[in-house]
N, C-alpha and C positions, 0 to 999 in steps of 0.2 A: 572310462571313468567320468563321471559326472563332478562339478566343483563349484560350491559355491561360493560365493563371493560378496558382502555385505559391507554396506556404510549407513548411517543413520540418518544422514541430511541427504536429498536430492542432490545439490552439489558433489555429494561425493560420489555418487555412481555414476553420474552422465559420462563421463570419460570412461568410466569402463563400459557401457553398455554401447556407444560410439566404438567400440570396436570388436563387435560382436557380428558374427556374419548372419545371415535366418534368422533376424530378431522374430520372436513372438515374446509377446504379451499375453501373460494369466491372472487372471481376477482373481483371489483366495485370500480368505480370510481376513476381509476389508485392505487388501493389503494387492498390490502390482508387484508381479515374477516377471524378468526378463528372460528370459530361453533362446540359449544363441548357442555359435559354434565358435570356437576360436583355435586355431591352428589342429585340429581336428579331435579335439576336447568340448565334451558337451560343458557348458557354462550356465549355471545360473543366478544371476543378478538380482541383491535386492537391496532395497530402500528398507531398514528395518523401522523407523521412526527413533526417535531422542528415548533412553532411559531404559530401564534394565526386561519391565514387565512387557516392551515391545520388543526389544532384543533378545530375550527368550522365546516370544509365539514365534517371530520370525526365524530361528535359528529352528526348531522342532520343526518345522512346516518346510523346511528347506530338505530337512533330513524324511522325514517323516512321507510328507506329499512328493515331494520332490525327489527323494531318494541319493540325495546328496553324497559323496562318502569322503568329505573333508570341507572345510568351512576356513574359508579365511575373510579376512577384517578391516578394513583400512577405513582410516577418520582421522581426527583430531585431538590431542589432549593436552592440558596443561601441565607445566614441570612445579617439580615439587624439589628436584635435586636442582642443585647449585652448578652441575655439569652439565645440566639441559636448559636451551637455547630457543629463541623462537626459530623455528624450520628446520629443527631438528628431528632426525627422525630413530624413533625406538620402535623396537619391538619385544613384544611380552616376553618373558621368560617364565613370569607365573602372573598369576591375575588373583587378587580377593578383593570383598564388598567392606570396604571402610563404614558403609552405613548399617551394618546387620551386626547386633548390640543384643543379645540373649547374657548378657555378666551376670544378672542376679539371679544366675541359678547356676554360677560357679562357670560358665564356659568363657574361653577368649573372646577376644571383638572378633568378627567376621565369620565363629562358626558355629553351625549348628548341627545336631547331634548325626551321626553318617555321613555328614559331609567330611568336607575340610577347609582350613582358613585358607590356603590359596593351591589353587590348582593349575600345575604347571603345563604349558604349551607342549606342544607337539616336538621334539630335538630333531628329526629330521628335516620337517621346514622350517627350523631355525637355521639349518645348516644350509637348504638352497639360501635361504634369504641373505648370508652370510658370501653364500658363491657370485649372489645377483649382486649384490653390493659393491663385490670386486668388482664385475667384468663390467658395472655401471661408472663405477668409480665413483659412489658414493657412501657417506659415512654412514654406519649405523649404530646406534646402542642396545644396549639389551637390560631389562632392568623388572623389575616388578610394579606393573599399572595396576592402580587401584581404583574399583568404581563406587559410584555412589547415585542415589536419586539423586542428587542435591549440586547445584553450579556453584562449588568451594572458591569463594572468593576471601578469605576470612586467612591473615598470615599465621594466626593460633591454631587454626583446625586442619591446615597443611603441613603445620610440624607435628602438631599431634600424629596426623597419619604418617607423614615419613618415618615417626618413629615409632609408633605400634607397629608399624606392616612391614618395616624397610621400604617402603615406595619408593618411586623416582616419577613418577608421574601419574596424572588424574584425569576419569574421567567417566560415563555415564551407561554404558554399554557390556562392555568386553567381559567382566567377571561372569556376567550371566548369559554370555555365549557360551563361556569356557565351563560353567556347571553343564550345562544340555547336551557340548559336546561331549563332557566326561560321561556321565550318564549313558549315550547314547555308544561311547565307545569309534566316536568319529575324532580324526586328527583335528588341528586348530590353528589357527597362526592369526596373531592380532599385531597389526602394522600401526602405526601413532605419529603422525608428525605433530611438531610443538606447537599450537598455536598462544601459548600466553606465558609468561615468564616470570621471574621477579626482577628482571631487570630489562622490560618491554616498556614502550616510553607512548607518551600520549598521541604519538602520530601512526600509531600501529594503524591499521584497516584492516580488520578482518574480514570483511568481505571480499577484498583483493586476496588475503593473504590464503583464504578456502579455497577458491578459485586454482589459486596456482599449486597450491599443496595438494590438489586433487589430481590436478595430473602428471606431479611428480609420483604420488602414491602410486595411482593408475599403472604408470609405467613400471612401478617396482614389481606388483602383481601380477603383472600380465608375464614380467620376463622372470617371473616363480613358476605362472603356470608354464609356461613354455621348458622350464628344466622339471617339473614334474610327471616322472615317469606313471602311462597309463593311458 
């Protein structure tokens, strides 16, 4: 089984491709593919870039060129629920695009016609993620993340969303991995730790705080792949 493995910023992948054994490096599509092995599962590692219209080429090209047959996610998102914390970590249960607005021709926010307004993760590796979590001993959530082109700083347009979509958290990627995988009929699993709250205070760092949410992620995925059978 081949598995890829995608975060948006270089920060996020360096710890998982740090533990890749046979790295190669592939040039495609203006875009750097890591190709490794890890515990004797092919891997492939990518950098997809910030926003949806790179999260989508790189998610297709993973499956497509690469041959991928499941796709998972890890990065960072802002909370939108009152029960999400900066370092907290969710994961998707459904994903849709808070910014895709077709209303004046009678459709919901988020969809457009054959699609649907949110398209639900994979439940099997919901359920490793939920086994890794025990035997890490660490928490998880589970909730519906909503993407958008747009860095939602606005306290009006994050109630708006939590309550058009139920969200619980935001951010720029994930729904439009989650169309490509549906589409393409490939599993999915999007990992999120909190980076921004409403009740995050002026001495945050985010730069520290990528750093270390990267390789708390790192480790939740690797010890995913490691219980997925293949």
């Amino acid at each position: 089984m081949r598995i890829a493995i995608m975060g948006a910023m270089p920060e996020e992948i360096e710890p998982l491709v740090a533990r890749l054994d046979e790295v190669e490096e592939v040039l495609y599509a203006d875009n750097t593919f890591y190709l490794g092995k890890y515990r004797g599962k092919e891997i492939v590692v990518a950098y997809s870039k910030i926003g949806k219209v790179f999260a989508a080429l790189t998610a297709a090209t993973l499956i497509e060129k690469f041959e991928c047959e499941m796709v998972l996610f890890t990065g960072v998102a802002g909370a939108i629920s009152d029960d999400l914390h900066i370092g907290d970590l969710i994961v998707a249960d459904g994903l849709c695009q808070h910014d895709l607005d077709i209303t004046a021709f009678g459709h919901p926010y988020g969809y457009v016609p054959e699609g649907a307004v949110c398209i639900w993760a994979d439940p099997d590796l919901r359920e490793i993620a939920k086994k890794v979590a025990y035997d890490l001993k660490v928490e998880i959530k589970e909730g519906i993340i909503a993407t958008g082109d747009q860095f939602v700083a606005d306290p009006g347009r994050k109630q708006w969303i939590a309550e058009t979509f139920k969200a619980d958290a935001l951010e720029m990627e994930g729904a439009a991995v989650a169309v490509v995988c549906h589409a393409f009929d490939v599993p999915f699993f999007v990992l999120r730790a909190i980076s921004d709250s409403a009740d995050m205070d002026a001495s945050f760092d985010f730069d520290a705080f990528l750093k270390s949410s990267a390789k708390i992620s790192a480790d939740f995925i690797m010890a995913m792949v490691r219980k997925i059978d293949g």
